[in-house]
N, C-alpha and C positions, 0 to 999 in steps of 0.2 A: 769361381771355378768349383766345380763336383768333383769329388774322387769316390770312387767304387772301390774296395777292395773286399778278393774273395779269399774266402780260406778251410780247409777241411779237408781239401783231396788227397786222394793219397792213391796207395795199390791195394786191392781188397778182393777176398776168393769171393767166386759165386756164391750167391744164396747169403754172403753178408750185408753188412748197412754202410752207411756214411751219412754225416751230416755236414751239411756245406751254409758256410755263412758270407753276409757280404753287408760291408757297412759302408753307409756312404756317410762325407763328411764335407762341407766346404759351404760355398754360396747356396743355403738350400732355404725354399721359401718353407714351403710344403710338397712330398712328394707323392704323385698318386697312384699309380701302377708300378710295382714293382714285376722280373719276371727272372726265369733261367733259362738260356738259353743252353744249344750244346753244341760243337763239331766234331764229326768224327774225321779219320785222315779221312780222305780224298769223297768226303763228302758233305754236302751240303750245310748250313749252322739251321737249325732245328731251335722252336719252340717246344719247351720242356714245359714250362707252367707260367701261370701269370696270376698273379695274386692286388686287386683292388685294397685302396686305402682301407675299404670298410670291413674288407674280409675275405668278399666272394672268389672264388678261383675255379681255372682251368687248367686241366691237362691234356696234353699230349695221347694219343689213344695208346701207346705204346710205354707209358709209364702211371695208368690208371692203377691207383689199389696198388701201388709197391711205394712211389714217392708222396711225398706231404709239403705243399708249399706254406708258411707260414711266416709273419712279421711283428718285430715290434716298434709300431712309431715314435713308440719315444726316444729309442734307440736307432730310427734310420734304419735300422738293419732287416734283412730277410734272410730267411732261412731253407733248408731243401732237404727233408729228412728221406734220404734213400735207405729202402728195404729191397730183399729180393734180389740184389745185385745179378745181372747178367754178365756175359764178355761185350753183350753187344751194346751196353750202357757206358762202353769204353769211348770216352771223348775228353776234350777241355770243354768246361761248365763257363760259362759266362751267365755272371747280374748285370742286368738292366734295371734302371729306372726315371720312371717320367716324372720330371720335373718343368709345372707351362705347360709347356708346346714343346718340350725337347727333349728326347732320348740321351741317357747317358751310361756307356760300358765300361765295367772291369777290367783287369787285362786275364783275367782267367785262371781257372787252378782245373790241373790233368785231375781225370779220376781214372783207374785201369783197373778194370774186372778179369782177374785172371788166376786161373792154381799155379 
């Protein structure tokens, strides 16, 4: 069994940061994609970023040049350094990660961009 756990969110004004972490821990061989996902209410869950074993990562056109996805494998854990904060960056963050053939999620930590 995998467990994800995320941690870092909170309530933060515009134009601040947040760092969001998420450790996975349990039956883990090797994991190879890690990623962030996001919900906002009443809208669909969105790819945020996706960060490979070796390094390379994408984002989201919408969070290019303000977020940083990063990991450390020794640690399982990845990381989601938000800069820039908007209101509209206002969602629950969900980690994923691939482990095999199989996706495995967090249960989520809110973040809320707001004065």
């Amino acid at each position: 069994q995998v467990q994800l756990v995320e941690s870092g969110g909170g309530l933060v004004q515009p134009g601040g940061s947040l760092r969001l972490s998420c450790a996975a821990s349990g039956s883990i061989s090797s994991i190879s994609e890690m990623a962030w996902d996001r919900q906002a209410p009443g809208k669909q869950r969105e790819l945020v970023a996706v960060i490979t074993r070796s390094g390379s990562s994408n984002y989201a056109d919408s969070v290019k040049g303000r977020f940083t996805i990063s990991r450390d494998n020794a640690k399982n854990t990845v990381y989601l350094q938000m800069n820039s904060l908007k209101p509209e960056d206002t969602a629950v963050y969900y980690c994923r990660a691939r482990i095999i053939l199989s996706w495995y999620w967090g249960q989520g930590t809110q973040v809320t961009v707001s004065s």
